[in-house]
C-alpha positions in Angstrom: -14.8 7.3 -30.1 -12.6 3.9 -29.9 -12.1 3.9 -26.0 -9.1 0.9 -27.1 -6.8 3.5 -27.9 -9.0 6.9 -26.5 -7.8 10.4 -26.3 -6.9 11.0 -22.8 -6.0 15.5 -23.6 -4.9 17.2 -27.1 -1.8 15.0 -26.9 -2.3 11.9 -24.8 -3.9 9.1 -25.8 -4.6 5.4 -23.9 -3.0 2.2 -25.5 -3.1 0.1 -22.8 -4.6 -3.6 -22.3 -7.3 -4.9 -20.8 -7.4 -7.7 -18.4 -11.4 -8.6 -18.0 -10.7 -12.5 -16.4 -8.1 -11.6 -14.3 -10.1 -12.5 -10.1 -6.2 -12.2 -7.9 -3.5 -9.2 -8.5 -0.2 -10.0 -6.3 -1.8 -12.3 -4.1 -3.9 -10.5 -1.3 -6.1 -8.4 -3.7 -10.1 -9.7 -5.5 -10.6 -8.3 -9.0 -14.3 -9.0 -9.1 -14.6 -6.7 -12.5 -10.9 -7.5 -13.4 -8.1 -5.0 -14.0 -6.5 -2.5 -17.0 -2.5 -2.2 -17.5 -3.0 1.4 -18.5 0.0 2.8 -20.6 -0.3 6.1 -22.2 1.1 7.7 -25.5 2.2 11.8 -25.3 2.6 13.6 -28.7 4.9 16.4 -29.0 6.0 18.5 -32.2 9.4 16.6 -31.9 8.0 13.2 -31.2 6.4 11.3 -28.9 7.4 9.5 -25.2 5.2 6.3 -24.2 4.3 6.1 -20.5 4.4 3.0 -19.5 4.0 -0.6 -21.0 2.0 -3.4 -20.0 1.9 -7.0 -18.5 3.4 -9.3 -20.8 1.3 -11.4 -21.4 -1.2 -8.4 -22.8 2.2 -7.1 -25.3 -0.1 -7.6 -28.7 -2.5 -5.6 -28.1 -0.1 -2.8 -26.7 2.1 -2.9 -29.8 -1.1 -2.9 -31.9 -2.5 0.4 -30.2 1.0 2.1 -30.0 1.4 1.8 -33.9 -1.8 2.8 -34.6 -0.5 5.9 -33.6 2.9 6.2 -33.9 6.2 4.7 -35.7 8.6 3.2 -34.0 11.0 6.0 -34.9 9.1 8.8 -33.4 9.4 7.8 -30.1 12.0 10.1 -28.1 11.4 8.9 -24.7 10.0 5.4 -22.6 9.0 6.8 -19.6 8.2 4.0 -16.4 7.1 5.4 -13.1 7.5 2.0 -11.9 8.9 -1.3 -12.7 6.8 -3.7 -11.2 6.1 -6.7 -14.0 2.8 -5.9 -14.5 3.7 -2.2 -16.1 7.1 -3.2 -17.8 5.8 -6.5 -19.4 6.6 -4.9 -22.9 9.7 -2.7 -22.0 13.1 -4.9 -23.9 10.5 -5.2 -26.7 9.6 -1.7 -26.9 13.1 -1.0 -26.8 14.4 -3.2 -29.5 11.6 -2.2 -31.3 12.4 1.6 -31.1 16.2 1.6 -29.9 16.9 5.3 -30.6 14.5 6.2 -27.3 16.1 7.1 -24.0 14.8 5.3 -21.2 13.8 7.1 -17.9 13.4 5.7 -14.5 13.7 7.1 -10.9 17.1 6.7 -9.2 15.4 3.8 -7.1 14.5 1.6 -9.7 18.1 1.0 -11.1 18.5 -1.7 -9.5 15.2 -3.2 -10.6 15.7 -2.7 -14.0 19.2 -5.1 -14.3 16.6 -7.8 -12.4 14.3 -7.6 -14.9 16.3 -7.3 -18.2 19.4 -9.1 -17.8 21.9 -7.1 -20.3 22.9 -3.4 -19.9 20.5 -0.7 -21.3 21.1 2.7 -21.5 18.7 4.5 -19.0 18.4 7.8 -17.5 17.1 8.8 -13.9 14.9 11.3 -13.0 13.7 13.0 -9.3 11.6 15.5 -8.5 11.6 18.9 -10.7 13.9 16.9 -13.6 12.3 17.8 -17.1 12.2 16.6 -20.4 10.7 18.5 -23.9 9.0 16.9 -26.6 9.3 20.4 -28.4 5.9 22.1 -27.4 5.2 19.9 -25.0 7.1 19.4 -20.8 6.9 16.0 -18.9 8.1 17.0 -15.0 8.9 14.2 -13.2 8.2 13.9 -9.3 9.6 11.7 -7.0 7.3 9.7 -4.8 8.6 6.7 -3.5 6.8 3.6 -2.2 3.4 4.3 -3.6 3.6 1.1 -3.6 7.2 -0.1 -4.2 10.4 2.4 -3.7 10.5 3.0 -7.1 7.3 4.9 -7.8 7.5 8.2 -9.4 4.9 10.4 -11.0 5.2 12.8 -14.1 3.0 16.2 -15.1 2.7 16.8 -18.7 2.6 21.0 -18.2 0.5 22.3 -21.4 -2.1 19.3 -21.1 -2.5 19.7 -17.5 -2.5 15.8 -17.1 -0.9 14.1 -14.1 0.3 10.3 -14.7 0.0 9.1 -11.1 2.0 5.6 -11.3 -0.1 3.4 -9.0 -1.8 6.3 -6.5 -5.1 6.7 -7.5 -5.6 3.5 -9.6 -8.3 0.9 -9.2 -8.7 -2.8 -10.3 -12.1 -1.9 -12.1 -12.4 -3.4 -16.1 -14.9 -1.4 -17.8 -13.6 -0.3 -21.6 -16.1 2.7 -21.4 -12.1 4.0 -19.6 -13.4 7.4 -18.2 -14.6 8.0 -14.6 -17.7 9.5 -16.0 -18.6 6.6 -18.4 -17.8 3.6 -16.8 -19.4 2.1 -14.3 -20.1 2.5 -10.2 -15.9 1.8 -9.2 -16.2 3.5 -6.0 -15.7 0.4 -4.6 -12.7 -0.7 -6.5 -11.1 3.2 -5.6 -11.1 2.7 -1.9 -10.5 -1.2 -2.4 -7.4 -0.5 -3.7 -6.2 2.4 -1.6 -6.8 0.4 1.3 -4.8 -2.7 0.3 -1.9 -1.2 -1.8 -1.4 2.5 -0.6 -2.9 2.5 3.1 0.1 1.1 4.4 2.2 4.4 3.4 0.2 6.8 4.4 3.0 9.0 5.1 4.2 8.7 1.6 0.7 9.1 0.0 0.7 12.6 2.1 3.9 13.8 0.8 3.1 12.9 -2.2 -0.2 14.8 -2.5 1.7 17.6 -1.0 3.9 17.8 -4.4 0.6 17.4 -6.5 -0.6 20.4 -4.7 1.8 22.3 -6.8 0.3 21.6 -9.9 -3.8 22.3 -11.8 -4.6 18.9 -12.6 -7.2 18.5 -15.4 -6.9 15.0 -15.3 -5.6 12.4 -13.9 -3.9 9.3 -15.7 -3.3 6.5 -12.8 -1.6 3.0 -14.0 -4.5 0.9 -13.6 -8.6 1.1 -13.5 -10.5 4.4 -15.0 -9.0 7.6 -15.9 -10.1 10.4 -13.7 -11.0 13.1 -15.7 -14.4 14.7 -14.4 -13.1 16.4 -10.9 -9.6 15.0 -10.0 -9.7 16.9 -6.6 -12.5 14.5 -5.4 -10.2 11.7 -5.7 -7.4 13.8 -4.1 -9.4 14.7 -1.3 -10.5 10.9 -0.4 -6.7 9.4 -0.3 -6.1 12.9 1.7 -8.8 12.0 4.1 -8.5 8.4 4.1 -4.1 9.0 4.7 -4.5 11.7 7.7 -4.3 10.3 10.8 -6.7 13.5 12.3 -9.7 11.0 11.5 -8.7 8.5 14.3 -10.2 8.7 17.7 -7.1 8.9 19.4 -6.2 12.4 17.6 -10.0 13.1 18.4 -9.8 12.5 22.1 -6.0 13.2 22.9 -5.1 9.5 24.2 -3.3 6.9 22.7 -5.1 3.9 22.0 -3.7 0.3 23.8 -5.8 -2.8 22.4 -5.4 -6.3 23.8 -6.6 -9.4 21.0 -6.8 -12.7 22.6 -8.1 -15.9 21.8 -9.3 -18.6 24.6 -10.3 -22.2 24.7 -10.7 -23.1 28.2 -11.1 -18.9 29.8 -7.5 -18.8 30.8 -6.1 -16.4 28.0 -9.3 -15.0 28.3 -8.4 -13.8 32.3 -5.1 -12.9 31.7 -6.6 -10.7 28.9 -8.8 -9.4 31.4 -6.3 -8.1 33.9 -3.9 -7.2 31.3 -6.5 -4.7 30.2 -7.0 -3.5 33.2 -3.4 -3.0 34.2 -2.9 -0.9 31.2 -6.3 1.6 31.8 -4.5 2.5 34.8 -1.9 4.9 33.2 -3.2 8.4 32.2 -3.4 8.8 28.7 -3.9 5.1 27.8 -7.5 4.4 26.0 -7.1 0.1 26.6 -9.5 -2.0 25.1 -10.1 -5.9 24.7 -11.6 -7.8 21.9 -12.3 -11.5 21.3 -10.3 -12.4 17.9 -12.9 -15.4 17.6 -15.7 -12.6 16.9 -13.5 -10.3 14.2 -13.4 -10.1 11.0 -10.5 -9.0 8.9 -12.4 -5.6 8.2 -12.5 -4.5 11.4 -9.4 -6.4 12.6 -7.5 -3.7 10.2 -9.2 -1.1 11.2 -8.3 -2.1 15.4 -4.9 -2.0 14.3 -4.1 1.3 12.6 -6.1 3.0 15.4 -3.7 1.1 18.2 -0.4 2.7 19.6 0.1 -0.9 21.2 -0.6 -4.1 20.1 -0.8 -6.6 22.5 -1.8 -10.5 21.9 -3.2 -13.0 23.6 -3.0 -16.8 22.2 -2.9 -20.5 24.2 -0.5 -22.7 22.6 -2.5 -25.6 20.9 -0.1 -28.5 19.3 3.0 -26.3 19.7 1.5 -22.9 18.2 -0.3 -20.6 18.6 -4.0 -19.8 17.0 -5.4 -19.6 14.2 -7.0 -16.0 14.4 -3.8 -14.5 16.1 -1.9 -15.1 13.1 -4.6 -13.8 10.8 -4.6 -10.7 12.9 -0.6 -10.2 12.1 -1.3 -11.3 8.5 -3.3 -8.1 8.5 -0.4 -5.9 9.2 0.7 -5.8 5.1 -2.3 -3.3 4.8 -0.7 -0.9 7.5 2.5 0.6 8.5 3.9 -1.4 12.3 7.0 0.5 12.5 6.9 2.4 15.3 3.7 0.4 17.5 4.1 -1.1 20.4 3.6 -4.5 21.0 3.6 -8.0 23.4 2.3 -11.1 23.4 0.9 -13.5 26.1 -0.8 -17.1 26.8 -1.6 -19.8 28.7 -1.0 -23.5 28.1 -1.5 -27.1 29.1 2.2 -28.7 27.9 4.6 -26.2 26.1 3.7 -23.0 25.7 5.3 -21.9 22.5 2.6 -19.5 21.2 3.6 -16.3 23.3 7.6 -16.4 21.7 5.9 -17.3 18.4 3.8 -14.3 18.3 6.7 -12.4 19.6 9.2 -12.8 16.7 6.8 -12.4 14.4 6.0 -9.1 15.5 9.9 -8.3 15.5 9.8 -9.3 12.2 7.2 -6.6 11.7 9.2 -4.2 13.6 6.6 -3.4 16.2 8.7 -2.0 19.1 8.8 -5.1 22.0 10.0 -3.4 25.5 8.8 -6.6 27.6 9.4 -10.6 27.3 5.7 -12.4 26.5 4.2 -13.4 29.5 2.8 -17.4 30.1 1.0 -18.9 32.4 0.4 -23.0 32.7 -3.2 -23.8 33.0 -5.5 -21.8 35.2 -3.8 -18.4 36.4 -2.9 -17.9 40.3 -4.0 -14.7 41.7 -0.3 -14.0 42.2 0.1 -14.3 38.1 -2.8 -12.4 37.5 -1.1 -9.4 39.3 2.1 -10.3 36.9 -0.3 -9.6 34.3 -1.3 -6.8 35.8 1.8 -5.5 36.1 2.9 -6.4 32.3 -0.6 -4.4 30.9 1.1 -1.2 33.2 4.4 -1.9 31.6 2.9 -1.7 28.5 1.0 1.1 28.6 3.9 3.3 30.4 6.4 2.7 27.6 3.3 3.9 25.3 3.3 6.5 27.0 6.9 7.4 26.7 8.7 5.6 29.5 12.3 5.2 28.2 13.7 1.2 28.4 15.9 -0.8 26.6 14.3 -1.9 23.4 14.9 -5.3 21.9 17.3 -5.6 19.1 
């Protein structure tokens, strides 16, 4: 079988590109075995709808797998769960090329499609339970928005039993063999990707699954890596496990977890941390922990973070900023949702002291929730500050807790 242009179900078939050389996708993601821009072909007795397109750069070889398959006038319907470059590459070309086809996004990308072609197009929207017929074959279309932009939907084709994903379940894995069971070891690449491009909507990957629950899934046809055709539940059940929250030791214990990162060149961040810490263990319920940002890496730092109800962060101000690490720990917080943690910031200093106001907006910018004003201290910390900090840890940890205050706006 020619895997280039493969047969997915009775009806479907793969005509895609492949991107083998391809080492960063959108900045913060490795593709050690490169990538696929996977874009699918449906057959019905009264024509055909394509699913997708492809990079731009990779158009050829999607035009030369399409009409090996199809003419240009078969095609009823251009279907594109999501509108990010990389899977509408080909689209005003595919449309000029086949201008009697209806175009179908989700109400969400409407907006997206006038930036990316510049003159009007006729389009339609869909959202969740909208259907279209290709004669004896049904496309149902289900909203589920930011997995990973707010545009996202997914589609079911009904008599195939095939479920074309968008971005959830994909993986940046090259291997032309296509199918889960022939290519090679991607476990890796699977949990790679969920935890860089879906774990930070977790929520949204839930209610997502929730709809999928609806349907029997044969296979499953994701926008990127292998097809998953050999037991879809097993990948179902990892982004269900991996996206519920009951695996975190706070659920597991009852307590809300408070962590305080610091960073400390001469041990005067470091003693602030200290009490800080301490201040915070005080109030029932809290879990508070401490941890040296000069000895984490980012795996774990991530991992800190989506455990931790607050956030607080400790940095000395070194030639009017603050650290290094501390800003690498924020930088972590693409991966994960911050709405809705709590956090603060602190420091010492020798001359200006800008690092605690610096970390501070940036986590506003984040939209951590900040109840109290950063906290620094020049030089070596008094006993009188260290019960300030003290007191700021308690603070803290109270409004974790559910003491009501005035918010920042």
């Amino acid at each position: 079988m020619d895997n280039l242009t493969a047969q997915i179900s009775p009806s479907v078939h793969f005509i895609g590109a492949f991107d083998p050389k391809i080492r960063t996708f959108d900045i913060i993601m490795k593709t050690a075995n490169g990538s696929s821009y996977n874009s699918y072909i449906v057959r019905g007795s009264e024509g055909v709808a394509i699913m997708d397109t492809v990079k731009k750069e990779f158009s050829n070889d999607f035009f030369s797998r399409l009409e090996s398959l199809c003419s240009y006038d078969e095609i009823k319907y251009i279907v594109l769960h999501h509108l990010e470059p990389d899977h509408s590459g080909a689209l005003e070309e595919l449309m000029n090329r086949a201008p009697r086809a209806k175009l179908i996004i989700s109400g969400r990308a409407v907006i997206m499609l006038k930036g990316i072609i510049k003159t009007d197009i006729p389009f339609e929207t869909a959202n969740t339970g909208k259907k279209i017929s290709l004669g004896d074959k049904t496309i149902e279309f289900l909203s589920t928005p930011f997995l990973h932009w707010p545009d996202t939907m997914s589609s079911y084709l009904h008599e195939d039993k095939v479920l074309f994903s968008g971005d959830v379940f994909g993986s940046h894995y090259y291997d032309e063999r296509l199918f889960d069971d022939e290519v090679g070891d991607f476990s890796y690449a699977f949990k790679y990707y969920y935890e860089h491009i879906m774990r930070p909507f977790k929520k949204y990957v839930l209610e997502a699954l929730n709809l999928y629950s609806r349907f029997e899934i044969k296979t499953i046809a994701p926008l990127h890596g292998p097809i998953l055709r050999t037991n879809p539940q097993f990948y179902i059940n990892k982004y269900q496990e991996w996206s519920s929250d009951a695996r975190f030791r706070k659920n597991t214990f009852g307590n809300k977890m408070l962590s305080v990162f610091y960073m400390s060149s001469y041990d005067n961040t470091h003693k602030m941390a200290e009490v800080i810490m301490e201040g915070a263990d005080t109030i029932d319920g809290i879990v508070a922990s401490m941890y040296d940002l000069a000895s984490l890496d980012e795996r774990n730092m991530i991992d800190l973070l989506e455990e931790s109800d607050a956030i607080i962060i400790g940095s000395p101000t070194i030639n009017g900023d603050a650290v290094k690490p501390a800003w690498d720990l924020l930088s972590c917080m693409a991966f994960l949702e911050s709405q809705g943690k709590v956090g603060a910031s602190f420091g010492s200093y020798g001359w200006t002291g800008e690092a605690p106001e610096m970390l501070h907006d940036r986590m506003r910018w984040l939209k951590f929730r900040l109840p109290v004003k950063p906290i620094k201290i020049k030089l070596i910390p008094t006993e009188e500050e260290l019960n300030e900090c003290f007191v700021f840890g308690k603070e803290v940890a109270e409004i974790t807790m559910g003491k009501m205050v005035e918010m920042e706006i």
